[in-house]
N, C-alpha and C positions, 0 to 999 in steps of 0.2 A: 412694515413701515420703513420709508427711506428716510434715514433720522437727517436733521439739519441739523451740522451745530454750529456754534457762535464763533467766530474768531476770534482767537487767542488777542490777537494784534491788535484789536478793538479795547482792549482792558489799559487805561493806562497805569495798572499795576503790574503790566508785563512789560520788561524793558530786559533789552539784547538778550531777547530769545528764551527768558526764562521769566515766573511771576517774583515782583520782588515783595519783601517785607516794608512798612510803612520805615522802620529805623532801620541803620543797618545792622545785620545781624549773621555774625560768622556762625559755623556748623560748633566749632568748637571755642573751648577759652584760650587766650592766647599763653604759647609756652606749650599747649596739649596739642599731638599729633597721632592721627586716625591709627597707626599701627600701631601705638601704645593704646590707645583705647580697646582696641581689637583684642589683645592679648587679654588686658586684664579680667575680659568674658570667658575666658577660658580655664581661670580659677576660681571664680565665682565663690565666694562664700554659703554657707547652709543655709545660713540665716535670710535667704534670700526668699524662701517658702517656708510655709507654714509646719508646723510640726507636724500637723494632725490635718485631717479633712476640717475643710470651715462648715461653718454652720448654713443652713438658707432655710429660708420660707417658700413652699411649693403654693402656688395662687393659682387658679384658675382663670386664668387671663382673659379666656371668654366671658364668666359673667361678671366681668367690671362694668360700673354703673353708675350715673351719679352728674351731678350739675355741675362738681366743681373737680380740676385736674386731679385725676390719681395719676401718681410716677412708678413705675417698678424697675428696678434696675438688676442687671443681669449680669454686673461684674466691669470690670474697667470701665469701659464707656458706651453701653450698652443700656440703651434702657426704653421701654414703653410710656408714653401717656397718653390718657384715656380722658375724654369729658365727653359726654352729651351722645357718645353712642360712637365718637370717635374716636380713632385709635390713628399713633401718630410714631412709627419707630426710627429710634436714633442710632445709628454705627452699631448693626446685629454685627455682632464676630461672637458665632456660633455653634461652630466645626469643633470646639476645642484645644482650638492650637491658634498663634497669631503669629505664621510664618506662612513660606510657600512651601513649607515642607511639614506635613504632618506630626514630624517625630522632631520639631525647634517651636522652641519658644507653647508650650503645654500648659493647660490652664491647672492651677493651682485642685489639690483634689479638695473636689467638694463645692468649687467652682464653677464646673460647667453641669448644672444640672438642667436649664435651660434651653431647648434644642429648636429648631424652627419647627417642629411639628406642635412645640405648646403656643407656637403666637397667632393670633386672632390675624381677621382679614384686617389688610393692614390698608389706609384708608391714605396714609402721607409719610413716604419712608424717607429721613435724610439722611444726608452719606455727606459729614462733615470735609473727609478728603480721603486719599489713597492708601494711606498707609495700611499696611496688610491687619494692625492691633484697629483698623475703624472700618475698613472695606473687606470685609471676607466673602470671595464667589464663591464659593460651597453654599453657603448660606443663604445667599444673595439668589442662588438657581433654585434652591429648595423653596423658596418663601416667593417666588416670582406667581407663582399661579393666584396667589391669593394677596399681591399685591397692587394697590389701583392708580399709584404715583409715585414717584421719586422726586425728590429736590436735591439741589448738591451744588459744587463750587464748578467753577467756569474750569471745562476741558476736563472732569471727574467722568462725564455722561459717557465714553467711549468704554470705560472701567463698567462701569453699572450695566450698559447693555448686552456685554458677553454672558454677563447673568440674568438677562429678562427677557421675558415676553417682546415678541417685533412690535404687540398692541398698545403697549403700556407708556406713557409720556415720560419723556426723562426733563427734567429742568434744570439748566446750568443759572449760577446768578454769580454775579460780579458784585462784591463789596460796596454797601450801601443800595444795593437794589432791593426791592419791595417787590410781592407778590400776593394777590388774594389766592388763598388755596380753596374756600369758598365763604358762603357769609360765615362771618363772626371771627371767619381764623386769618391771619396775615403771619408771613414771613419775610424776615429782612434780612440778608446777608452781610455780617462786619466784619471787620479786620481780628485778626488774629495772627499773631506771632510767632511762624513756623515756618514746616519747607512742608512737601510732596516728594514721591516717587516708588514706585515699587519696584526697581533695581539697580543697577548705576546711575541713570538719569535722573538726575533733580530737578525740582522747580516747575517741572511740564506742564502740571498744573495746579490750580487756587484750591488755598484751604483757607477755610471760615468758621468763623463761629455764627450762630446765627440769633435774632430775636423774633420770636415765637409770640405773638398776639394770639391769646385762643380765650373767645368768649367771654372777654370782660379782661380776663389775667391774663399779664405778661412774666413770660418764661425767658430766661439766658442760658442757651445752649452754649458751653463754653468753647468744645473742641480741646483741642492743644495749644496751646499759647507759651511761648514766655511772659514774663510780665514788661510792660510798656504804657505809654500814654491813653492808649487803644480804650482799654478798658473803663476808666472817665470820660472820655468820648462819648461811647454807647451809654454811657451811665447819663450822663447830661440832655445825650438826647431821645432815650428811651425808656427811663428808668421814672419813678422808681420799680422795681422786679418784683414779684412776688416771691420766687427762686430762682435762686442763679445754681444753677450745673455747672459745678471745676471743676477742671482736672489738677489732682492733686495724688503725685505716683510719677515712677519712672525719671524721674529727677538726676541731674549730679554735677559734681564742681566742675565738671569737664565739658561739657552742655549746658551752661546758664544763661541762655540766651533764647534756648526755644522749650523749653520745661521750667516750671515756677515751682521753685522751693515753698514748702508748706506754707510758710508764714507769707510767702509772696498772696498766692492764692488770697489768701485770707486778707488781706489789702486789698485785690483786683474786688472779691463783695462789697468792701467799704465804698471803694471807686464806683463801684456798679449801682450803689446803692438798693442792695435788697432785702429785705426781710428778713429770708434764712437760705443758707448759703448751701448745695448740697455736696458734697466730694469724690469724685470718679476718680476712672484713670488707674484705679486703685484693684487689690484684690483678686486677682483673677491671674495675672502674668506677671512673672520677672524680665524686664525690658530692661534694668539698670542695676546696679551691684548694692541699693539699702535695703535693712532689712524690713519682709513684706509687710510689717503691720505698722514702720516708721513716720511714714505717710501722715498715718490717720492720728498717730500720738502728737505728732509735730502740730497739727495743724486743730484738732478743740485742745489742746494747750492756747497755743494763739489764738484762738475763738474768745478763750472763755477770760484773758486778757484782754483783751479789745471790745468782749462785750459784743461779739456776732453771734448768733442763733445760727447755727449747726441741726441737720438733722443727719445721720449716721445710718442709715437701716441696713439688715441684711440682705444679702443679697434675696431676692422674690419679695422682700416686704414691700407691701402698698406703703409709698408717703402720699397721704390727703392734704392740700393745701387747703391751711387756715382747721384743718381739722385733726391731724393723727402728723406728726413730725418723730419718727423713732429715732431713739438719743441713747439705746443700750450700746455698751460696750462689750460687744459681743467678739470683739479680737481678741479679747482676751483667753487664751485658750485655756 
């Protein structure tokens, strides 16, 4: 296939040569500088993994079934949902590692038990943005044969085709763009509160969150975000949610601008207005120096304050919307 794709230039969220953020939004806080950031990864605290192997749930992800969404999530921002015979995957990073380099950034043990040979013919695969912890080509080449779409952010589609099929259609969407994927199901691309790039260059291209219309219920695919206006936007004009997907993980005082502190998170559901909120991002990799299980205490603390419905599962448990929401505290080790 001779791919076409969309000009950058055409977005007018791309201005002097890079996508921008709806606010402004520096890489770091002010006072922090990139080579003290740099350093502090290089002593990283223990506390940063697990003691032990985490726990998971092994599902047979072929025979899902059922009228209304099942979710299975496969560790930071990984995850399947399934309704009506459709299977719809979210940022597989499946290799075990969330670097360009095999032996950086290694999935928590117990983590990666999830491989592309356990996921089902994949009917609509999106690729939130580039970063190496949501775009992995290993995975992306393995799962191509039994993959029948991609959706993704405007200028991501060059990233996804080194990993696919020449037959396979890649679809770039620009922020606020709508697409039927076929009856029943719609996809909307929103703003989200971030950068791109998988090596010195930044910003090359759009990263999004998305809103998922599938057969009656609507999903909020979060992505990565800081916290922002953004988030009551899509909320006012798509919501109310039946689930909203956050990310909630990889956070720090040094980056508050494109990562949300737990309790942010847990304000962006209120904004979004959903039902029950569910928390990625989490569990699987140390991207940032708290310790691994911090995430998820900070944040049903703040839930259960506010009075927001969390569901928590392990990693391979089916969440049924409206039917089975898992709330064990299974970090506990």
């Amino acid at each position: 296939m001779n791919r076409q794709w969309r000009a950058l230039t055409a977005s007018k969220n791309f201005k002097d040569g890079i996508f921008q953020n709806l606010s402004p939004t520096p890489q770091l806080a002010p006072g922090v500088n990139m080579p003290k950031v740099m350093l502090s990864f290089f002593s990283k605290p223990k506390y940063v993994t697990p003691p032990q192997p985490l726990p998971s749930v092994k599902t047979n992800l072929r025979a899902l079934h059922g009228d209304v969404p099942t979710i299975v999530w496969f560790g930071h921002s990984s995850y399947l949902i399934n309704c009506k015979g459709i299977n719809i995957l979210i940022d597989p990073v499946l290799s075990g590692h969330a670097s360009p380099l095999p032996w950086m950034v290694k999935a928590f043990p117990g983590a990666d038990v999830y491989k592309p040979e356990d996921m089902p013919t994949i009917d609509f695969m999106i690729i939130t943005h580039n970063h190496y912890d949501h775009l992995d080509k290993k995975a992306l080449k393995k799962l191509a044969p039994h993959t029948k779409s991609y959706y993704t952010s405007l200028g991501v589609g060059k990233d996804i085709a080194e990993s696919s099929t020449d037959e396979t259609p890649i679809t770039e969407m620009d922020w606020w763009e709508t697409q039927t994927l076929m009856s029943g199901i719609a996809l909307t691309a929103t703003p989200a509160r971030h950068f791109s790039g998988r090596g010195l260059k930044r910003a090359g291209s759009l990263w999004s969150s998305f809103v998922l219309k599938l057969f009656g219920y609507t999903i909020y695919i979060g992505a990565d975000s800081g916290y922002d206006t953004h988030f009551k936007e899509i909320g006012s004009k798509y919501g109310p949610f039946d689930i909203a997907i956050l990310e909630n993980g990889q956070y720090n005082p040094a980056w508050p601008y494109i990562h949300m502190m737990p309790e942010e998170t847990v304000q962006a559901a209120i904004d979004l207005n959903t039902k029950v909120l569910m928390p990625v991002h989490w569990g699987k990799f140390d991207l940032s120096l708290h310790p691994w299980d911090e995430p998820i205490k900070r944040l049903t603390k703040s839930a259960k304050e506010r009075n927001v419905e969390v569901t928590t599962p392990m990693i391979g448990q089916p969440v049924i919307l409206n039917k089975e929401y898992p709330r064990k505290e299974w970090w506990i080790l």
